[in-house]
Backbone of each chain as ProteinMPNN parsed JSONL, in Angstrom:
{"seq_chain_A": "XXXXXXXXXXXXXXXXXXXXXXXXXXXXXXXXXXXXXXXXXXXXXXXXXXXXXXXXXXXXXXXXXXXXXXXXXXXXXXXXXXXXXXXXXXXXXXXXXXXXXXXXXXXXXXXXXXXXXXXXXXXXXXXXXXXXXXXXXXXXXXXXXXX", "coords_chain_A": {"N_chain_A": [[-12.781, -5.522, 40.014], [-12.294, -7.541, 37.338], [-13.777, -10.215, 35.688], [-13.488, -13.194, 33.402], [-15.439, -14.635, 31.388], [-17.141, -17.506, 29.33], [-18.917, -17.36, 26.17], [-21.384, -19.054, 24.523], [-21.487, -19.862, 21.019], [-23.074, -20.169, 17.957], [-21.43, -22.283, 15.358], [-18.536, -21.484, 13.663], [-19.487, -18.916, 13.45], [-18.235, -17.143, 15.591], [-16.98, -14.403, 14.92], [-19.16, -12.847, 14.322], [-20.902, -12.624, 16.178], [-18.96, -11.697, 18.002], [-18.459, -8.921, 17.223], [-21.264, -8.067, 17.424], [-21.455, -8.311, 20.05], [-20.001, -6.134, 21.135], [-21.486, -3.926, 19.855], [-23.872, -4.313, 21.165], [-23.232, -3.69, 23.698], [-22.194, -1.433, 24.101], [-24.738, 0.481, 23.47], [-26.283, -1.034, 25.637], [-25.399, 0.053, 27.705], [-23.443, -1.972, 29.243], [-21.282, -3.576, 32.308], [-19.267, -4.587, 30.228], [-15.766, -5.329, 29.664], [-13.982, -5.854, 27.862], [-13.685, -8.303, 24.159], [-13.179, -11.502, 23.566], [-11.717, -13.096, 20.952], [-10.158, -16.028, 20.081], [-8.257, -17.562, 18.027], [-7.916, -20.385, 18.182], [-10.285, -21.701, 19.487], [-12.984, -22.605, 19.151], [-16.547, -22.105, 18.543], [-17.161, -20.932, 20.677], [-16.739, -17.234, 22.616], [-14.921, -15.12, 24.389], [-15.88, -13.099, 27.226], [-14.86, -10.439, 28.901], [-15.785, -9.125, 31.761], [-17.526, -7.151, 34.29], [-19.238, -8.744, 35.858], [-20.909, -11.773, 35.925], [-23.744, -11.074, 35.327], [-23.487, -8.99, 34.081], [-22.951, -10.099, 31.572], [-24.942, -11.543, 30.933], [-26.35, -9.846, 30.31], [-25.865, -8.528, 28.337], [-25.749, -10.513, 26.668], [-28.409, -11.136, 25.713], [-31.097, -11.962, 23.766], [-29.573, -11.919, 21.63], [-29.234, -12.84, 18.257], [-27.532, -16.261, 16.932], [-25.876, -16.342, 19.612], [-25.516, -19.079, 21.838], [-25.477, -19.213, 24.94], [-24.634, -18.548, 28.145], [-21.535, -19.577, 29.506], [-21.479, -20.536, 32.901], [-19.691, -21.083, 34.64], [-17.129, -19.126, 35.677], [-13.943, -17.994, 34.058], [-10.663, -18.739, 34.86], [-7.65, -16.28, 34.924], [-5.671, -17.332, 34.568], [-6.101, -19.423, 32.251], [-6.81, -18.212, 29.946], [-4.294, -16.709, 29.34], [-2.757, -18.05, 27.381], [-4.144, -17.662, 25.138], [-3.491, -15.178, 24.432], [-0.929, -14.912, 23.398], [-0.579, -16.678, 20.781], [0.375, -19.057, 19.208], [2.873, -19.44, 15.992], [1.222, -21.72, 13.694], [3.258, -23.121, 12.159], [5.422, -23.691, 13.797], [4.402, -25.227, 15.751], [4.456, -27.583, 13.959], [6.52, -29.99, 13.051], [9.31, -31.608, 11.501], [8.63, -34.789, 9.326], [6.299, -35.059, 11.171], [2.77, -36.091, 10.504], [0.264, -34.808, 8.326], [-2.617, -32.829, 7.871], [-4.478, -30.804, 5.034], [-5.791, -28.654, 4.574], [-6.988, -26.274, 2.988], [-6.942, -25.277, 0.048], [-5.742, -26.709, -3.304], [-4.873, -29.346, -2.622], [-6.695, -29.827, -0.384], [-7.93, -31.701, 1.693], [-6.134, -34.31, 1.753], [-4.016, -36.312, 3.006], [-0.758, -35.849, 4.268], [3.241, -36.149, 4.504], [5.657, -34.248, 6.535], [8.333, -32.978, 5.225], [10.033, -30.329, 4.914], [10.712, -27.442, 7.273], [9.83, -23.976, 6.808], [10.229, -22.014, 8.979], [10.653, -19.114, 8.566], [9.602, -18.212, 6.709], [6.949, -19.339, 6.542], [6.111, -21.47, 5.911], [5.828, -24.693, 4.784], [7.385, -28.213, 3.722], [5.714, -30.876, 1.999], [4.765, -34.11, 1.612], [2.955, -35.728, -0.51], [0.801, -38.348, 0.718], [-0.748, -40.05, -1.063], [-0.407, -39.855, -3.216], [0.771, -41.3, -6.377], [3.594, -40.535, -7.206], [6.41, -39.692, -5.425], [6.216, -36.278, -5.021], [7.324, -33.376, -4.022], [6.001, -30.792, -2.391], [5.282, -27.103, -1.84], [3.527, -25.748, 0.831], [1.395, -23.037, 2.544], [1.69, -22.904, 5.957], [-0.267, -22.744, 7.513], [-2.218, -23.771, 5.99], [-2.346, -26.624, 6.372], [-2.895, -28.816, 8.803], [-1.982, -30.437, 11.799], [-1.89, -33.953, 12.066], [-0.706, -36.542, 13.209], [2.178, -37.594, 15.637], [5.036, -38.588, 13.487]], "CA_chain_A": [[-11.979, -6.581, 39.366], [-12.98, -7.687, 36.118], [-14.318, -11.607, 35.898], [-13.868, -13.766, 32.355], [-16.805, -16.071, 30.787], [-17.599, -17.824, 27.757], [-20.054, -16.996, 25.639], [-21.668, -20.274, 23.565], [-21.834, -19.311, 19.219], [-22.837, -21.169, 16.55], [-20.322, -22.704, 15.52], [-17.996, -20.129, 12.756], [-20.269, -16.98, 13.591], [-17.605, -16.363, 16.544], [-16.584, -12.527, 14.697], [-19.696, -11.546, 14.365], [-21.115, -12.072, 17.336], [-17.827, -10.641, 19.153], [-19.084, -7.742, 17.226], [-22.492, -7.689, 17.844], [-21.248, -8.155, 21.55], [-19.388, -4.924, 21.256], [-22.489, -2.756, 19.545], [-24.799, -4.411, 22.068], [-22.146, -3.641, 25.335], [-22.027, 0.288, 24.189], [-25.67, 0.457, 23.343], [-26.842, -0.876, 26.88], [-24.161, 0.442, 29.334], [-23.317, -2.625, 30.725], [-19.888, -3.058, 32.299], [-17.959, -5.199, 29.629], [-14.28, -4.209, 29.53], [-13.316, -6.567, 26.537], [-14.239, -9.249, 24.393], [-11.642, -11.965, 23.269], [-12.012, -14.734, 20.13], [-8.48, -16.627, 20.053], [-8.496, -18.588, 16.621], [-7.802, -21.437, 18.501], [-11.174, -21.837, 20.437], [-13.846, -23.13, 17.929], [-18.013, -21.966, 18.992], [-16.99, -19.702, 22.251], [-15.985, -16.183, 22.535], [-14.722, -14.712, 25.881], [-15.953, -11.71, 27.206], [-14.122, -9.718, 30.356], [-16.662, -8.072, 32.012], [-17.507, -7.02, 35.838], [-20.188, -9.986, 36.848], [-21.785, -12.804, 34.985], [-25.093, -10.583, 35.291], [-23.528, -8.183, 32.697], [-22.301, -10.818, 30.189], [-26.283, -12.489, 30.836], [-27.615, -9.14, 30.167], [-25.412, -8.223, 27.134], [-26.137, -11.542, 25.31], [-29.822, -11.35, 26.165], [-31.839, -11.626, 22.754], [-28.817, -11.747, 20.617], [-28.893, -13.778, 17.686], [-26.324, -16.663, 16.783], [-25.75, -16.775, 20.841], [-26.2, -20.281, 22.632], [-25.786, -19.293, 26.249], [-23.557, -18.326, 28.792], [-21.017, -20.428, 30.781], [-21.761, -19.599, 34.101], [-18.289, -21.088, 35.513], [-15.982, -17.937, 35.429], [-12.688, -18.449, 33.555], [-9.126, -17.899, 35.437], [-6.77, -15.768, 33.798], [-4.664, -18.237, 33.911], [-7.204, -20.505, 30.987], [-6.676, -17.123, 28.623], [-2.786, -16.365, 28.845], [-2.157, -18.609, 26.33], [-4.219, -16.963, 23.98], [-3.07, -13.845, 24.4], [0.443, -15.063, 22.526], [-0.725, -17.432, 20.026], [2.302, -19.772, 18.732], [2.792, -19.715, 15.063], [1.512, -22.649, 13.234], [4.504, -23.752, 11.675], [6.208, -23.568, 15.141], [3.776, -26.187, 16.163], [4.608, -28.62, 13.258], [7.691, -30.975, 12.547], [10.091, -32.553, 10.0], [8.584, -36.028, 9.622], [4.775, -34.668, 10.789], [1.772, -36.158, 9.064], [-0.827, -32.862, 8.288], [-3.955, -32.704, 6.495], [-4.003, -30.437, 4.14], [-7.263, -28.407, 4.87], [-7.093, -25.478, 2.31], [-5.878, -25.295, -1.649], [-6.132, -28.112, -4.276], [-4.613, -30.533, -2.126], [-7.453, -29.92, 0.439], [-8.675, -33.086, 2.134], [-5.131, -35.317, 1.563], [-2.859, -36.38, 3.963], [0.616, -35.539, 3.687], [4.171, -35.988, 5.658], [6.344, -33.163, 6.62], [9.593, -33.266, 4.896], [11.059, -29.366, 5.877], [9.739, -26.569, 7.764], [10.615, -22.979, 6.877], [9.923, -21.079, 10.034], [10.604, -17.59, 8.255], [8.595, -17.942, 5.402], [6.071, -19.596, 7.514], [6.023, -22.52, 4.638], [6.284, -26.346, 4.933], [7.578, -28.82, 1.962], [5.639, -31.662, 2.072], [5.067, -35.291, 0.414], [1.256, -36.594, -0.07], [0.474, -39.842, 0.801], [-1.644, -41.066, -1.65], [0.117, -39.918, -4.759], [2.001, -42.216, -7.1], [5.184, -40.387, -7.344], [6.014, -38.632, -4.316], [6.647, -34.787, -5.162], [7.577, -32.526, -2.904], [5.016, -29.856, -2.564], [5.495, -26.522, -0.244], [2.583, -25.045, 1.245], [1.672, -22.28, 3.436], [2.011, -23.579, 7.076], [-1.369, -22.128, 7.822], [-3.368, -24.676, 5.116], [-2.348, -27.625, 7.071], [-3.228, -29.218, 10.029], [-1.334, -31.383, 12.148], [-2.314, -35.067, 12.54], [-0.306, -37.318, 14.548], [3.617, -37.396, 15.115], [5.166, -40.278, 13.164]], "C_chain_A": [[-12.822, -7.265, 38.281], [-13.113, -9.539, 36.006], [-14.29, -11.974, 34.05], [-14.801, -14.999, 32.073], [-16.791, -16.081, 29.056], [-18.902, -17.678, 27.586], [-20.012, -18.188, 24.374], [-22.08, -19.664, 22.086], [-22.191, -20.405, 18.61], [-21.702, -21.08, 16.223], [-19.329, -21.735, 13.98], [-18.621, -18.732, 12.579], [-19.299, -16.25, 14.97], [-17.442, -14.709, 16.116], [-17.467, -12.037, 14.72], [-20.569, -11.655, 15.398], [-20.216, -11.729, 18.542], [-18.406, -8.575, 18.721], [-20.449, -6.979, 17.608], [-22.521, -7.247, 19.47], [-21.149, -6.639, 21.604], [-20.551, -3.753, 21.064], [-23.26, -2.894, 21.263], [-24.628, -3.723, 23.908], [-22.114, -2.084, 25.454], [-23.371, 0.095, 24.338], [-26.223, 0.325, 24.481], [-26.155, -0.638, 27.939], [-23.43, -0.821, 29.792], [-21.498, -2.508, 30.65], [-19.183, -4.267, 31.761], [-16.927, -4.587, 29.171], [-13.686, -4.88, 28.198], [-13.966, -8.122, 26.056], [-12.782, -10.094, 23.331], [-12.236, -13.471, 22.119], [-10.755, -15.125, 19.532], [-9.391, -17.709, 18.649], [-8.639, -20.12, 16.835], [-9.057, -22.304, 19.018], [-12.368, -21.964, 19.705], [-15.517, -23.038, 19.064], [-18.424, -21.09, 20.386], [-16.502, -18.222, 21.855], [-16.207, -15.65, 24.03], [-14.947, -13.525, 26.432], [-15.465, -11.169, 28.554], [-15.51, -8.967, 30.691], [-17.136, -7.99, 33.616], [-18.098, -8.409, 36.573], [-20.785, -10.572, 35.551], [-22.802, -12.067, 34.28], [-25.087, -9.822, 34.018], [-23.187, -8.856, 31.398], [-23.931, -11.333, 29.977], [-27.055, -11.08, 30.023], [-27.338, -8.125, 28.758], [-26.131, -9.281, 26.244], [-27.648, -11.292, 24.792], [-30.345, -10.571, 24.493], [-30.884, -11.909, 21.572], [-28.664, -13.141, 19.774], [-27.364, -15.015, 17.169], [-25.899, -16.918, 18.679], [-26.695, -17.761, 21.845], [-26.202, -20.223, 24.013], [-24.559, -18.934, 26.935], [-22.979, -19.155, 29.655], [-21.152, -19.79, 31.837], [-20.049, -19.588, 34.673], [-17.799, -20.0, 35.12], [-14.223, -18.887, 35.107], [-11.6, -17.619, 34.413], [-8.292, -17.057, 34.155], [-5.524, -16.645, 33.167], [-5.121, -19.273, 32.548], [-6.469, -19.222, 30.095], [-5.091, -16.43, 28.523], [-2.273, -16.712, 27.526], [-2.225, -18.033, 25.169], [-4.074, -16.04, 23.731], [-1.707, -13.977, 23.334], [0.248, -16.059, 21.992], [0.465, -17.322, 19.154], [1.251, -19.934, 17.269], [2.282, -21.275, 14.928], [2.352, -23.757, 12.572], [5.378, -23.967, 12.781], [5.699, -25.105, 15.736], [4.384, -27.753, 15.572], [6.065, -28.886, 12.878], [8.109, -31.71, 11.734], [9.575, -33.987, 10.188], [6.536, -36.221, 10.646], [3.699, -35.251, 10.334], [0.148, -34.889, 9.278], [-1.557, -33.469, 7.33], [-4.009, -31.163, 6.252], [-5.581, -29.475, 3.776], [-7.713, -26.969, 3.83], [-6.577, -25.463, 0.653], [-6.406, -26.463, -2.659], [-5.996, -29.249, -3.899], [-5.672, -30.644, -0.694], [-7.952, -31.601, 1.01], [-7.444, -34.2, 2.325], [-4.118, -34.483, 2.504], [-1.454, -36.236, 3.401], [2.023, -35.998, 5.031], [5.109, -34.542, 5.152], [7.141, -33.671, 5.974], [10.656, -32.015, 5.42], [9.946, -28.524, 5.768], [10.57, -25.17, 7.347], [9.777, -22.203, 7.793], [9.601, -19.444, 9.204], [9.504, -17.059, 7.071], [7.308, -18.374, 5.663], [5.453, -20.984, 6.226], [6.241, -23.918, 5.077], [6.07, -27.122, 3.72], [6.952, -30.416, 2.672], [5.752, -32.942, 1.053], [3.55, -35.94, 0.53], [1.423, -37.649, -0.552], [0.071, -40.748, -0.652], [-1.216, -40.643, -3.189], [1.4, -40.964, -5.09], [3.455, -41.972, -7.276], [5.146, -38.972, -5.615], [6.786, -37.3, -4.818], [6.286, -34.191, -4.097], [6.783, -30.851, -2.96], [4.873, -28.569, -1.72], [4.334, -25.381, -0.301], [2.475, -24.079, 2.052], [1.31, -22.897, 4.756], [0.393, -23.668, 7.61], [-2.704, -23.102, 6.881], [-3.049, -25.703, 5.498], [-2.544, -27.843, 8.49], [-2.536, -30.298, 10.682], [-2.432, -32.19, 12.607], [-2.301, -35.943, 13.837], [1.484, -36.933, 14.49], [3.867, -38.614, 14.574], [5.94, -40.922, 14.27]], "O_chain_A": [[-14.018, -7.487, 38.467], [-12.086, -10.049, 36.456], [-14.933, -11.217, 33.323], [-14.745, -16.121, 32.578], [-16.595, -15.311, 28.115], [-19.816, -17.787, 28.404], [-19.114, -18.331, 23.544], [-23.079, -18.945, 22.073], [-21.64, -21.498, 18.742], [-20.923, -20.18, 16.538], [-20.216, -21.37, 13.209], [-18.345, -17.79, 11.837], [-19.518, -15.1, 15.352], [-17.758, -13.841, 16.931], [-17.426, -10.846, 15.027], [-21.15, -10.592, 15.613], [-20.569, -11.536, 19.706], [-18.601, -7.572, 19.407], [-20.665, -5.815, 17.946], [-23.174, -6.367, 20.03], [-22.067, -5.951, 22.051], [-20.638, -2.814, 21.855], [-23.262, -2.076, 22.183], [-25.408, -3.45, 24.82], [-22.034, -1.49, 26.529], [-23.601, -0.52, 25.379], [-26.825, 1.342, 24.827], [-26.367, -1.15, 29.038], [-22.756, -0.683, 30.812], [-20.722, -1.967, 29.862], [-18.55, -4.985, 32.535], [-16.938, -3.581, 28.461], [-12.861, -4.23, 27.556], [-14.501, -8.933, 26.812], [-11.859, -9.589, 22.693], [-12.899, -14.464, 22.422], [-10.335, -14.559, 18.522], [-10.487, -18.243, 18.475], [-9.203, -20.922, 16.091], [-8.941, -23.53, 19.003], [-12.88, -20.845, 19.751], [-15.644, -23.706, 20.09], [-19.491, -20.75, 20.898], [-15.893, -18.071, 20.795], [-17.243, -15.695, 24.693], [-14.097, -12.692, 26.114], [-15.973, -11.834, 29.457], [-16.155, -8.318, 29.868], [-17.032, -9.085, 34.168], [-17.607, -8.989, 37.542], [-21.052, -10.018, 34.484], [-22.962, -12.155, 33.063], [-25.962, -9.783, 33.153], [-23.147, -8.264, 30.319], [-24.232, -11.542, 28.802], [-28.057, -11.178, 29.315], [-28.109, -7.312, 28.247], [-26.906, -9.02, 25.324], [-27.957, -11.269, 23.601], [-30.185, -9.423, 24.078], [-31.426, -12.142, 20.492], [-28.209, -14.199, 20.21], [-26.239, -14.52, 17.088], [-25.556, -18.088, 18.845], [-27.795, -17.599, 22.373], [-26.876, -21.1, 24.553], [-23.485, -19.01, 26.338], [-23.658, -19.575, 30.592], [-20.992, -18.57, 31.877], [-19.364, -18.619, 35.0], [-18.054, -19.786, 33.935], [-13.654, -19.847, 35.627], [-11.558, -16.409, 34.635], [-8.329, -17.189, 32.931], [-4.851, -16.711, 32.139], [-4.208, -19.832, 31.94], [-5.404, -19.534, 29.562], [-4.829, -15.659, 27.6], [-1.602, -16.022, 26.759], [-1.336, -17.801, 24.35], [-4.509, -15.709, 22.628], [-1.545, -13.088, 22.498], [0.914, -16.92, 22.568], [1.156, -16.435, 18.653], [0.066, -20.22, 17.102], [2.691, -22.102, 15.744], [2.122, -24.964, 12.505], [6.327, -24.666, 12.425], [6.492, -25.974, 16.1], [4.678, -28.734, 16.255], [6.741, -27.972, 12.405], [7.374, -32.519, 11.169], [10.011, -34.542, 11.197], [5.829, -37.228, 10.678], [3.542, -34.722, 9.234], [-0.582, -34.467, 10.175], [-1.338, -34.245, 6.4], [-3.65, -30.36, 7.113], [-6.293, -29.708, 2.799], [-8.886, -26.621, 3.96], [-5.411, -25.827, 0.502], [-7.531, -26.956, -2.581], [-6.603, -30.201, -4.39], [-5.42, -31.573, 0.073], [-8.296, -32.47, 0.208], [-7.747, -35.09, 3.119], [-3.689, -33.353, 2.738], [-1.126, -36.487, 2.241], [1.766, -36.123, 6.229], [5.245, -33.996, 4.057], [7.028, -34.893, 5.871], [11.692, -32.232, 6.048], [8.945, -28.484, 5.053], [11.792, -25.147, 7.492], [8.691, -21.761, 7.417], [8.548, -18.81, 9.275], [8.917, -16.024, 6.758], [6.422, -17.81, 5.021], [4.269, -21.126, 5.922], [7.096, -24.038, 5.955], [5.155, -27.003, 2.905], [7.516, -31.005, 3.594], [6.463, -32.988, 0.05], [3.118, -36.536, 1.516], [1.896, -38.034, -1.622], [0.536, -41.804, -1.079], [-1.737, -41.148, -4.183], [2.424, -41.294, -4.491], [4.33, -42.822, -7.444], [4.447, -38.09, -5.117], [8.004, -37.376, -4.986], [5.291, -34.34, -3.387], [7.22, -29.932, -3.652], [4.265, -28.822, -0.68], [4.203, -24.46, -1.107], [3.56, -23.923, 2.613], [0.328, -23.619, 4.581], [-0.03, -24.722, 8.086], [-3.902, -23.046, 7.158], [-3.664, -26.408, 4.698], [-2.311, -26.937, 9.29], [-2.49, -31.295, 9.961], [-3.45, -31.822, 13.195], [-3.033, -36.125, 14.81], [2.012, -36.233, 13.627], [3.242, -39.622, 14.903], [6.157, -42.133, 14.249]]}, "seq_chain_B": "XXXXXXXXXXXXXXXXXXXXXXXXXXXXXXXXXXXXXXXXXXXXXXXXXXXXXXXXXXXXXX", "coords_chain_B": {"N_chain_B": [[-15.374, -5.715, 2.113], [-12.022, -5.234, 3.148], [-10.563, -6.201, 5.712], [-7.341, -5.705, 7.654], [-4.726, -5.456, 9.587], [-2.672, -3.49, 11.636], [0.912, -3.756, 10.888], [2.755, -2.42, 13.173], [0.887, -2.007, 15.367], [-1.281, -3.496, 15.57], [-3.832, -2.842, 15.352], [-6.592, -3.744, 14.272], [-7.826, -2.499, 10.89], [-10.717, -0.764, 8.597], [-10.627, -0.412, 5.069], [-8.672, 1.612, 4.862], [-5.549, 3.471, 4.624], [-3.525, 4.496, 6.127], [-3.177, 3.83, 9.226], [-5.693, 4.128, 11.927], [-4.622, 4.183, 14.387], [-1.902, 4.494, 14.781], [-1.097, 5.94, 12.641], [0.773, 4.575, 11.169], [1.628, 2.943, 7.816], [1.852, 0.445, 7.023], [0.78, -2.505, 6.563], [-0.955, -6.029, 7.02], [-2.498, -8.984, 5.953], [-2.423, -11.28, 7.018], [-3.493, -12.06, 9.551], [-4.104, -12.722, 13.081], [-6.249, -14.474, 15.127], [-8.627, -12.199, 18.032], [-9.658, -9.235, 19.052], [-11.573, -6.977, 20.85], [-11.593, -4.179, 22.524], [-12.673, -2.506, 24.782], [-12.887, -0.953, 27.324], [-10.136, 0.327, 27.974], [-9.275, 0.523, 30.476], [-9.935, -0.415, 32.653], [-9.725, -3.016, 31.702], [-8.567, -6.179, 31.862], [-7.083, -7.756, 30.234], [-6.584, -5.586, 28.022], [-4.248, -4.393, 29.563], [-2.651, -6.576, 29.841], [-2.017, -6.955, 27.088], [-1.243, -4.45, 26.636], [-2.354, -2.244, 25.335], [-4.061, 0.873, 25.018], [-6.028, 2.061, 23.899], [-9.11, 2.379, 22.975], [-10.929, -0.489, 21.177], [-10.916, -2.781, 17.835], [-8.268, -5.344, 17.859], [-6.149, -7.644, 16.657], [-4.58, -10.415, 17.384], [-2.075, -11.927, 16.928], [-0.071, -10.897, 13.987], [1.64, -11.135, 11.042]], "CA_chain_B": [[-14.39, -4.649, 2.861], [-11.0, -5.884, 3.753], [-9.901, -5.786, 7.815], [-6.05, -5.317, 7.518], [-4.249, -4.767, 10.773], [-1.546, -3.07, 11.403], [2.021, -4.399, 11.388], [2.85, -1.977, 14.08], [0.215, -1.522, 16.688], [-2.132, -4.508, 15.148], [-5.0, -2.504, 15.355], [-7.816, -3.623, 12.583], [-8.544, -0.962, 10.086], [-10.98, -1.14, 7.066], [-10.441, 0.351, 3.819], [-7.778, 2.995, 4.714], [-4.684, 3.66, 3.734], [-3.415, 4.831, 7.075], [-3.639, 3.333, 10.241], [-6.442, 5.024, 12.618], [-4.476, 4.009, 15.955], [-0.642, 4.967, 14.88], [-0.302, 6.572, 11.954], [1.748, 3.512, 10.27], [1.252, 2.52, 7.139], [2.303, -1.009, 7.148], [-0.741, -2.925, 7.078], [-0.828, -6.96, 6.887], [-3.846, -9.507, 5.726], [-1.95, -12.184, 7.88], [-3.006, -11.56, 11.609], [-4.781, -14.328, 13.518], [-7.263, -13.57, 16.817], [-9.729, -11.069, 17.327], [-9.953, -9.104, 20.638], [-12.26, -6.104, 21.01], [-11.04, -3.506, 23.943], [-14.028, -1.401, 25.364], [-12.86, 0.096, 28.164], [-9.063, -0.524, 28.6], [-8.373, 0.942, 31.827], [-10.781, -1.371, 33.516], [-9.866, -4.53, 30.936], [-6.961, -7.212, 32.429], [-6.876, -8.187, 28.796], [-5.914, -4.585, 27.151], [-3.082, -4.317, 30.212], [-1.591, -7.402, 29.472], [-1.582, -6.597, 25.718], [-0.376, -3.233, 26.305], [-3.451, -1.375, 24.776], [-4.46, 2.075, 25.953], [-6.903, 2.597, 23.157], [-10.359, 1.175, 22.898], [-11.162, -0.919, 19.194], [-10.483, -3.607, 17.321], [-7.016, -5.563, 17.708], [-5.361, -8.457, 15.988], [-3.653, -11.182, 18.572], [-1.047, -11.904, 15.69], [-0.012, -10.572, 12.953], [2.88, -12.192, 10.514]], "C_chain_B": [[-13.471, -5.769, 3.891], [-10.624, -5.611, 5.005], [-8.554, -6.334, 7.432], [-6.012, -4.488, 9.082], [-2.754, -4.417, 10.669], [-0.336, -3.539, 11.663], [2.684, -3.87, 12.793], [2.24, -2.049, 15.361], [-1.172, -2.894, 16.468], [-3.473, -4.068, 15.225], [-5.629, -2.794, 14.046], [-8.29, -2.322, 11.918], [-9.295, -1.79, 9.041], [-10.62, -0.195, 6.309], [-9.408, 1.896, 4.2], [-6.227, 2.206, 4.751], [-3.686, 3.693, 5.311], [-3.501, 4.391, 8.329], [-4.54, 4.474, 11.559], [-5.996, 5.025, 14.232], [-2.989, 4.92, 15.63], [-0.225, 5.404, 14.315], [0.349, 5.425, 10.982], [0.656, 3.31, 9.096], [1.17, 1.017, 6.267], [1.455, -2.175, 7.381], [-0.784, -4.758, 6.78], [-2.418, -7.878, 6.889], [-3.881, -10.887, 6.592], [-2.278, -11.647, 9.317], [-4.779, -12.689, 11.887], [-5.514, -13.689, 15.285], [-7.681, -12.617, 16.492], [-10.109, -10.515, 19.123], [-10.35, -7.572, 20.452], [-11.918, -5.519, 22.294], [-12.467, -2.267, 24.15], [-13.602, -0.248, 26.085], [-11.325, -0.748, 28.574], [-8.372, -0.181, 29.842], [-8.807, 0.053, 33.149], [-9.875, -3.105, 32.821], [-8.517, -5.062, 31.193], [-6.009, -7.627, 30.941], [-6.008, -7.183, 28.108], [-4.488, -4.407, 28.54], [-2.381, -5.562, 29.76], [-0.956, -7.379, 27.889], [-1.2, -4.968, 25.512], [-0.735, -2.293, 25.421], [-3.98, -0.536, 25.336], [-5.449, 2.605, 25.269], [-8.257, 2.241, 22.663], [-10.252, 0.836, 21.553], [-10.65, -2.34, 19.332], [-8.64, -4.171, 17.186], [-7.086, -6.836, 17.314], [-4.682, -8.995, 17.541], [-1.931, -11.358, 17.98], [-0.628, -11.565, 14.643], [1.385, -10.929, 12.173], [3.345, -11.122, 9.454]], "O_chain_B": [[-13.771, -6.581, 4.766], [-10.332, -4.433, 5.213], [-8.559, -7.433, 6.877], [-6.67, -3.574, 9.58], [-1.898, -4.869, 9.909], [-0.252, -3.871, 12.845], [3.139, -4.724, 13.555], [2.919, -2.143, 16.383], [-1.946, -3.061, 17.411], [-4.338, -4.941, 15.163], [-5.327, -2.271, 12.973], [-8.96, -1.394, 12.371], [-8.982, -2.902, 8.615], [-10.281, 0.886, 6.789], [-9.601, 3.018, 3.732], [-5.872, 1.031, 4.847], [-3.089, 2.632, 5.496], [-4.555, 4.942, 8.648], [-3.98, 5.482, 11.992], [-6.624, 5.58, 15.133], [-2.902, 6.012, 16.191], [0.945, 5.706, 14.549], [0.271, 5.727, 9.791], [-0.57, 3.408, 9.163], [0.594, 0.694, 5.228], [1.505, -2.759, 8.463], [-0.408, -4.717, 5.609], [-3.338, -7.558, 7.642], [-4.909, -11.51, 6.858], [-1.537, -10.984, 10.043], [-5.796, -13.074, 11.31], [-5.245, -12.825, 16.12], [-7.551, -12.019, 15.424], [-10.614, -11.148, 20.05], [-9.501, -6.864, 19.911], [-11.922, -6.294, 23.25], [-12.876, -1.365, 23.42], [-13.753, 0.943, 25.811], [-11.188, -1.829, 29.146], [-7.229, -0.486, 30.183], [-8.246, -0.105, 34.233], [-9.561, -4.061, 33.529], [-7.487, -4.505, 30.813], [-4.804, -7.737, 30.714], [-4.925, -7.524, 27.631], [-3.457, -4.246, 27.887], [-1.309, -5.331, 29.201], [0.19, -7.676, 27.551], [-0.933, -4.422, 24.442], [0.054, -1.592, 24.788], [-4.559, -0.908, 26.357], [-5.954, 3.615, 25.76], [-8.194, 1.624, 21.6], [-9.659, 1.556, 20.751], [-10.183, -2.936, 20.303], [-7.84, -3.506, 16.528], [-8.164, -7.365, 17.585], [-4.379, -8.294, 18.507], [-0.898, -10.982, 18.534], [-1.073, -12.462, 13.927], [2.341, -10.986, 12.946], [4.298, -11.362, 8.712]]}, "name": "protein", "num_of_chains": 2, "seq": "XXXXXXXXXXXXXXXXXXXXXXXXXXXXXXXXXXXXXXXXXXXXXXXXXXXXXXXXXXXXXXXXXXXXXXXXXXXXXXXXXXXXXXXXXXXXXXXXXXXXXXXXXXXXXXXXXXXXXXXXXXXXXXXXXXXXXXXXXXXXXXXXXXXXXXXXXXXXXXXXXXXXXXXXXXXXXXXXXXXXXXXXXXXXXXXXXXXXXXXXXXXXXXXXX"}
């Protein structure tokens, strides 16, 4: 039966040490069956693998890696990320999002409409003098608070 | 070198044309997660995602 743990990263090197995991996991036999970095999960990456001993003895030496959680993760902790919900799914008419990618990077904004299909949201930023209605991709904002 | 997964089977490919898991050619720059399958007959992970093929997969793809 296969056991999940986190594995501690610097913090945006998660891909490449999921990959390094992977060279390092063929390379010394051990028995990891998979390794898992959900977008959602910021400086961890999860690796499936038989016993702690083999996730301790995969990492072992590898740069960019801060340590291993010892607690073992339920499967129930990693369902979620298995079916990661759209971002735009998340966010609502009336919303306030920051605005974390593009020209409008850094400025707050309110929702005004969401297009699910196009995966788009029309917003209105705060801090401009005339409010224009601006539609971004769902994915360059961040939700705030609800109003 | 671009990682493009597939709209079909979400497997990550680089630089081809082709997909190396299904054949499709339908390839998307939109796909979100990152889950490496080793050994999927052992891995709880590749059964619940319905992966029989070791590699690189995509959680989402849009």
């Amino acid at each position: 039966m296969s056991k999940f743990y986190a594995v501690k990263t610097t913090a945006n090197q998660e891909r490449i040490v999921a990959n390094l995991l992977e060279m390092y996991a063929r390379k010394n036999r051990t028995n990891v069956y998979s390794i898992l970095e959900p977008k959602e999960l910021k400086g961890y990456v999860i690796v499936e693998a038989e016993s702690y001993e083999d996730v301790v003895k995969t990492v072992k030496g590898l740069s960019k890696v801060k340590g291993v959680v010892k607690r073992e993760i339920s499967t129930k902790e990693i369902d979620h990320f298995l079916a990661p919900k759209k971002i735009v799914e998340k966010i609502k008419e009336g919303d306030m999002v920051e605005i974390v990618y593009g020209p409008f990077k850094g400025e707050s904004a309110i929702v005004r409409k969401v297009d699910e299909v196009k995966n788009e949201i029309t917003i209105e930023l705060i801090n401009a003098v005339v409010p224009i209605p601006v539609t971004v991709k769902a994915d360059h904002a961040r939700k705030v608070e609800r109003r | 070198m671009t990682e493009l997964a597939c709209k079909k089977c979400k497997y990550i490919n680089a630089d081809t044309s082709i997909c190396k898991n299904c054949g499709s050619s339908e390839f998307t720059k939109e796909w979100f997660g990152y889950v490496i399958i080793l050994d999927p007959e052992k891995s709880e992970i590749a059964k619940k995602l319905g992966i029989k093929v070791p590699g690189k997969f995509a959680l989402r793809v849009d």
